[in-house]
C-alpha positions as CSV (number, residue, x, y, z in Angstrom):
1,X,-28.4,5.6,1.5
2,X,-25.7,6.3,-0.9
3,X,-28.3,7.5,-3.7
4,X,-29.8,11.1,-1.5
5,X,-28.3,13.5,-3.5
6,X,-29.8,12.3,-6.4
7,X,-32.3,10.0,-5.4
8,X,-33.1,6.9,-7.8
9,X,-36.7,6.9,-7.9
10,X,-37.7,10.7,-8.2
11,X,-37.3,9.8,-11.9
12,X,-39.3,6.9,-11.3
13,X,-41.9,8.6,-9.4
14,X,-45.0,9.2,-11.3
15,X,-44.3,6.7,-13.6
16,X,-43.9,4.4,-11.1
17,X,-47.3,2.2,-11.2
18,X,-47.4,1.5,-14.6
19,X,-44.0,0.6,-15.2
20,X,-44.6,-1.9,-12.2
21,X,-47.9,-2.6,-13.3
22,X,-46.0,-3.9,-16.8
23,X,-42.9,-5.7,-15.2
24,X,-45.6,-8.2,-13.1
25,X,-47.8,-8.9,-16.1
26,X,-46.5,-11.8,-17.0
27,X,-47.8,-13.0,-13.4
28,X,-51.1,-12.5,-14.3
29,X,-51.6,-10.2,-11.0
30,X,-51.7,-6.8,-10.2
31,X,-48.9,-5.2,-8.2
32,X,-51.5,-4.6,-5.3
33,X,-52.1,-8.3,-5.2
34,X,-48.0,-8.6,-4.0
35,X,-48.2,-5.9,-1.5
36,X,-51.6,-7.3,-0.3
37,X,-49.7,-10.8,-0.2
38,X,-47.1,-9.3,1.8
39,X,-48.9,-7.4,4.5
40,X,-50.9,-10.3,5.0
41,X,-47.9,-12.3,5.9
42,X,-46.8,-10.0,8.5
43,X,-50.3,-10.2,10.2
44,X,-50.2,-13.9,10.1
45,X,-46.9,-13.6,11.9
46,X,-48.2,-11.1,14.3
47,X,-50.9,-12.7,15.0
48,X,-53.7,-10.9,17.3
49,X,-52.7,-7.9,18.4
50,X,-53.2,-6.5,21.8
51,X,-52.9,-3.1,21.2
52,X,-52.8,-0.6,18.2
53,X,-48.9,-1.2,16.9
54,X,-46.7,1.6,15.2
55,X,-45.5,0.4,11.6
56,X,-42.7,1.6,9.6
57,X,-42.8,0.7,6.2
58,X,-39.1,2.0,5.5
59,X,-38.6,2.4,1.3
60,X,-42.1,2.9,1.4
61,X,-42.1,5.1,-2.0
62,X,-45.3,5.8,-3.7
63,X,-47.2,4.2,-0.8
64,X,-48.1,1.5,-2.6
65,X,-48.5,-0.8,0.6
66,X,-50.2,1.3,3.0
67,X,-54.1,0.9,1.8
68,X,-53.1,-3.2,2.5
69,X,-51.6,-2.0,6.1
70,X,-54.1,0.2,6.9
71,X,-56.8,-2.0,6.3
72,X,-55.2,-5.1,8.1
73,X,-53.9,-2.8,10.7
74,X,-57.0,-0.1,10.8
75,X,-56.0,0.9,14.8
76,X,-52.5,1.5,13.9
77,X,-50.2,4.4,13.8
78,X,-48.8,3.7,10.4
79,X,-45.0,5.9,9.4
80,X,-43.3,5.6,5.8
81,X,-39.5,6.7,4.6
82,X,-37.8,7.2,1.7
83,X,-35.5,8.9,0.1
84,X,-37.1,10.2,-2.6
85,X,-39.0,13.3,-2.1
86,X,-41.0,12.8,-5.1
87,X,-42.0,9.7,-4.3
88,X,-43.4,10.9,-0.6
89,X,-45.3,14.0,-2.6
90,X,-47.2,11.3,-4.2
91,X,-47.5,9.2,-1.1
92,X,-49.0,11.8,0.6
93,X,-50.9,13.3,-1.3
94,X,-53.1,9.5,-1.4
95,X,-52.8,9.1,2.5
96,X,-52.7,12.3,4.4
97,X,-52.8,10.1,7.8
98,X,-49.9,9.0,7.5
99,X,-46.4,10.3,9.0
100,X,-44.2,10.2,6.3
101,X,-40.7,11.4,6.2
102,X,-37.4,11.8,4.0
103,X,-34.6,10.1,5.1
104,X,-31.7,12.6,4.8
105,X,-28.2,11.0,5.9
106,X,-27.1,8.3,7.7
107,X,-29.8,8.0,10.3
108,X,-33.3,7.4,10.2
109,X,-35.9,10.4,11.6
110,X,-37.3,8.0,14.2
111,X,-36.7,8.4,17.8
112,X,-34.9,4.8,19.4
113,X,-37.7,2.6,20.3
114,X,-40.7,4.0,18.6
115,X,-41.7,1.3,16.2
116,X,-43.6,-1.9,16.8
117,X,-43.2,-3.4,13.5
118,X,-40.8,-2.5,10.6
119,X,-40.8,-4.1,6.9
120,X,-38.7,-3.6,3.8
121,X,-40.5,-4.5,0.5
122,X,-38.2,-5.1,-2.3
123,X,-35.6,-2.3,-0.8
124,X,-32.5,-4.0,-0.2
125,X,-31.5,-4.9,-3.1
126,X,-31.2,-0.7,-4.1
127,X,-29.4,-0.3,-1.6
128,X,-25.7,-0.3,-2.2
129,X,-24.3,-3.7,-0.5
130,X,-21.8,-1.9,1.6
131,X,-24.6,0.2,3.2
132,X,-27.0,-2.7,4.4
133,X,-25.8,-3.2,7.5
134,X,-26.0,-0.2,8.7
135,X,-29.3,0.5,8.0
136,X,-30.4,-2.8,9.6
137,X,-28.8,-1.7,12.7
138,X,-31.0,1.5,11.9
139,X,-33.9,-0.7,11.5
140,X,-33.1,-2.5,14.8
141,X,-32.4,1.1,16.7
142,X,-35.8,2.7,15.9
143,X,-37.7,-1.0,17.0
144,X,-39.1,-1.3,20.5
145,X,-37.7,-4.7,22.1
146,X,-39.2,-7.4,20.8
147,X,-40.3,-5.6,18.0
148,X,-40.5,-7.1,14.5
149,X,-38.4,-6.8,11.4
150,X,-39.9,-8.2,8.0
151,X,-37.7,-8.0,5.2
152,X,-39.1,-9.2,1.5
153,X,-36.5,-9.4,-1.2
154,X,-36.6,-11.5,-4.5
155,X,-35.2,-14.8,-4.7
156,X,-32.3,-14.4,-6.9
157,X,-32.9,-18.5,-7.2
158,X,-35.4,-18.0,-9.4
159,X,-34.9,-17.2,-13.1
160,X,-38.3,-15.6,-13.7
161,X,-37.2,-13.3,-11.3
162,X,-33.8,-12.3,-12.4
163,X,-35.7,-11.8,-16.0
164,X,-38.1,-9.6,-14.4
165,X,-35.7,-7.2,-12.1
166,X,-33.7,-7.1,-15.7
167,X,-36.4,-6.1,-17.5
168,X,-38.0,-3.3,-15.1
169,X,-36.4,0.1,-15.8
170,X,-36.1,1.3,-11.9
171,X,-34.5,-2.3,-10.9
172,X,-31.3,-0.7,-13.6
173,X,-29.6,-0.3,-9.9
174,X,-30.7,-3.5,-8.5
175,X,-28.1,-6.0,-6.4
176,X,-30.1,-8.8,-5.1
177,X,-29.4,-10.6,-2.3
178,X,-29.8,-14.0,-1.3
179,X,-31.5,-15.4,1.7
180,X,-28.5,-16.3,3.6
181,X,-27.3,-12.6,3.2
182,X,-30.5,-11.2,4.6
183,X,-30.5,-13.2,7.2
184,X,-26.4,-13.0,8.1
185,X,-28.0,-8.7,8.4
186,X,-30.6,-9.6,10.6
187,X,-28.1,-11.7,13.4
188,X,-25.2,-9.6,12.4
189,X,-27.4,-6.4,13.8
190,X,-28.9,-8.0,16.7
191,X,-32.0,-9.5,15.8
192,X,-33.4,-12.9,17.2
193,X,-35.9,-15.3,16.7
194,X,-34.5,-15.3,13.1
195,X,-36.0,-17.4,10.1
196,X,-37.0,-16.9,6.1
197,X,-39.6,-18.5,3.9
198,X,-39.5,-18.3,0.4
199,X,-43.1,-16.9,-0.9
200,X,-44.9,-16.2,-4.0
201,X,-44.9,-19.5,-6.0
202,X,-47.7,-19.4,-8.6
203,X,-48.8,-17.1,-11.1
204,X,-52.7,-16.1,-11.2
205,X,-53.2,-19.4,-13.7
206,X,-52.0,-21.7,-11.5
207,X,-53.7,-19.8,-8.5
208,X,-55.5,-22.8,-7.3
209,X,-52.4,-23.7,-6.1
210,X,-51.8,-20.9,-4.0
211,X,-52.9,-22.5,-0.3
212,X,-50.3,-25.2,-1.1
213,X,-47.6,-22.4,-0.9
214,X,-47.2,-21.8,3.1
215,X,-45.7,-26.4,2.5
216,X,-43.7,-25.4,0.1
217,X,-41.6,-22.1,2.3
218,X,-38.7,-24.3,2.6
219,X,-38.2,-24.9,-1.1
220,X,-36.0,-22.5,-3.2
221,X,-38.6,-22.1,-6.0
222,X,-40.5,-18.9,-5.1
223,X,-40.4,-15.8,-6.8
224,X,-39.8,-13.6,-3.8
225,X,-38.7,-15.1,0.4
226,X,-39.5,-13.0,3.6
227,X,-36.4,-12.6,6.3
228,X,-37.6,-11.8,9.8
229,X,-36.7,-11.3,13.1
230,X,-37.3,-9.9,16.9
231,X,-35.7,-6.9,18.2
């Protein structure tokens, strides 16, 4: 990633739940209650799994998703990269059984084939545009065929949205990408079987709402959509 030799988020790094914490309170939710939301999704795509899979969480920074993938996942081998060093101190520190690594240069420290499931939360969009596709093709490299590839971004659609990735201090490098563009990666590197939902439509007041959201994945209203697809 074009950031490693000053990597955006060591700044960021133990500041990095509260200033997250502050740019979702308007949602009325905690920041685990997104990465909760979105590890659910991939195990409702999954499905029931036959046996224990290897999942990358690449961008994984601070870990913030891996108590949500460890307890969906609890058999699994779970690995996170990133290119912040500071950010994988922290990470861990909180889960020593995990295999984390830096990424350093163009490829990722995974051997071809090693990974069952991959997913990107909200790391596209700092990355630089010209970059993405290779690391999708990165993504794609390190996934065992027929592996998955789960990539969340925010809906750049929704107003709410832009206001909040304006607002939040590490999103000051932030280049979102639409769905079409996330999913143009996914063909463009291979990937099959590929599709996008838009997620995340209503804050915790509405939350009575919520079950109504899987109807509504087709309408260009959420907060945040999911690209996916098979390796």
């Amino acid at each position: 990633m074009d950031k490693q030799q000053d990597p955006h988020f060591d700044r960021y790094a133990d500041s990095y739940d509260a200033l997250h914490r502050d740019s979702v309170r308007f949602s009325g939710e905690e920041p685990g209650y997104f990465a909760a939301y979105k590890v659910d999704h991939i195990a409702e795509r999954l499905g029931n799994l036959t046996v224990a899979p290897r999942i990358l969480d690449f961008g994984c920074g601070v870990g913030g998703s891996i108590a949500y993938l460890r307890s969906r996942f609890p058999q699994a081998r779970l690995h996170g990269l990133d290119v912040s060093g500071e950010s994988l101190a922290l990470a861990t520190r909180a889960h020593p059984d995990v295999d984390f690594g830096q990424i350093d240069g163009g490829k990722l420290p995974l051997a071809d084939g090693s990974i069952d499931v991959a997913m990107a939360a909200c790391v596209y969009h700092h990355i630089a545009p010209s970059e993405r596709a290779h690391w999708t093709a990165e993504l794609r490299r390190v996934l065992r065929p027929g592996g998955r590839l789960f990539v969340f971004e925010h809906n750049p659609l929704n107003p709410l949205t832009q206001k909040v990735v304006r607002d939040c201090p590490f999103d000051d490098d932030a280049i979102l990408l639409p769905r079409r563009e996330s999913l143009g990666l996914l063909r463009d590197a291979g990937f099959t079987d590929v599709g996008a939902r838009y997620i995340v439509f209503f804050p915790q007041a509405l939350s009575a709402l919520r079950p109504l959201e899987r109807r509504l994945s087709w309408l260009p209203a959420g907060a945040q959509y999911v690209a996916d697809g098979r390796a």
